[in-house]
C-alpha positions in Angstrom: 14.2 12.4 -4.3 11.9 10.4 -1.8 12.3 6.3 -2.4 9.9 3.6 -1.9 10.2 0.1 -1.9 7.9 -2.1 -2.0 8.0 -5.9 -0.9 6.5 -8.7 0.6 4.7 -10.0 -2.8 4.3 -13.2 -3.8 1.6 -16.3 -4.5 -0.8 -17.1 -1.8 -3.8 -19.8 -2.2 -7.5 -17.9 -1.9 -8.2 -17.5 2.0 -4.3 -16.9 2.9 -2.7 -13.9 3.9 0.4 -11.6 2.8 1.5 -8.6 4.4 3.6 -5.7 2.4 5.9 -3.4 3.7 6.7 -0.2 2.2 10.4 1.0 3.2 11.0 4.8 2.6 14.1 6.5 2.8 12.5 9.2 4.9 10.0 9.4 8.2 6.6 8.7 6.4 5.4 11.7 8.8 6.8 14.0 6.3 4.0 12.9 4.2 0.1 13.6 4.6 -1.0 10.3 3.2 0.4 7.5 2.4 -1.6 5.0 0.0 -1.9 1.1 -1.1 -3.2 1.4 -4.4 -3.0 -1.7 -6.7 -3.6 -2.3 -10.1 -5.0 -5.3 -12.3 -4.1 -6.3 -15.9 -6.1 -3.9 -18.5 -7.6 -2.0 -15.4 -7.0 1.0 -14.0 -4.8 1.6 -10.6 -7.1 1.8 -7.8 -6.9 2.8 -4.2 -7.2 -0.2 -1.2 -6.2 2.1 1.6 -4.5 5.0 3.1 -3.7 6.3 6.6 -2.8 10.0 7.3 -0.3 11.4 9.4 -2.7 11.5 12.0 -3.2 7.6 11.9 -7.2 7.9 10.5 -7.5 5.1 7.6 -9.8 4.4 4.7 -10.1 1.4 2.9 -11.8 0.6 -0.5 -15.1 -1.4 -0.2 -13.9 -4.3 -1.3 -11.3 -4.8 1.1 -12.9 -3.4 4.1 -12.4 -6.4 7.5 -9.8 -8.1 5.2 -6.9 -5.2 5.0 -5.4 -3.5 7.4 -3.1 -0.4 6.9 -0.4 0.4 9.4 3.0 2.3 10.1 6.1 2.2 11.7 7.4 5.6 12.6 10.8 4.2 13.5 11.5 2.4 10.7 10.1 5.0 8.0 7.7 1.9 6.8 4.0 1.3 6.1 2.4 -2.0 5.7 -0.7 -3.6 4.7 -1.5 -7.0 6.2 -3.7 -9.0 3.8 -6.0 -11.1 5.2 -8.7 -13.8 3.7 -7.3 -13.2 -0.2 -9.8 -13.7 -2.8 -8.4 -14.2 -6.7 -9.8 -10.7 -7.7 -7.0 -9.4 -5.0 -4.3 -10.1 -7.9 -2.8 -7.3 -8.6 0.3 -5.1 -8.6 0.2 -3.2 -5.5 1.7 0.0 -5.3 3.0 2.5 -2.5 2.3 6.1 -3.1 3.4 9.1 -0.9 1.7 12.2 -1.1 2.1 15.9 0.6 3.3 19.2 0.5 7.1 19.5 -0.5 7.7 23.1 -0.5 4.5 24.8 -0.8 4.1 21.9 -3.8 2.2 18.8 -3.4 3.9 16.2 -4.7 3.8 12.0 -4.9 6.3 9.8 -4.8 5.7 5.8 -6.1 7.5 2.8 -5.4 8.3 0.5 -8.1 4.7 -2.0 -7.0 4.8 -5.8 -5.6 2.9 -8.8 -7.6 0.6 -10.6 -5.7 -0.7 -13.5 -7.0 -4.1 -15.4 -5.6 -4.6 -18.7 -6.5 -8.4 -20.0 -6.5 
């Protein structure tokens, strides 16, 4: 069973930045996507941004010049360096990883960070 673990949460004051790690306890490469997604009280878990195992990216429109998704192969981790926070960024952000597992596609979740924004 593939693990993720999320961390790097925490409260932050609008404009400040936070950057999450996602830990796997595999190489990430053995994935085709791996995904951000966050989600807000009494609203439904959206995607911020994914990066493939080629290293293309996408971000949601919202976060587009204020996110940034990136890996570390070595260290099996993905991150997402949050810059410029707004108080609509509050959310519990989850890692998801996503790909064929035996001619099955599969996703794996981590257990989500809070973050907090301040106004």
């Amino acid at each position: 069973q593939v693990q993720l673990v999320e961390s790097g949460g925490g409260l932050v004051q609008a404009g400040g930045s936070l950057k999450l790690s996602c830990a796997a306890s595999e190489s990430t490469f053995s994935f085709n996507v791996m995904t951000w997604y966050r989600q807000a009280p009494g609203k439904q878990r959206d995607l911020v941004a994914r990066i493939s195992t080629g290293g293309s990216t996408d971000y949601a429109d919202s976060v587009k010049g204020r996110f940034t998704i990136s890996r570390d192969g070595a260290k099996n981790t993905v991150y997402l360096q949050m810059n410029s926070l707004k108080p609509e960024d509050t959310a519990v952000y989850y890692c998801n990883a996503a790909g064929w597992v035996s001619l099955i596609w599969r996703d794996f979740w981590g257990q989500g960070t809070q973050v907090t924004v301040s106004s």
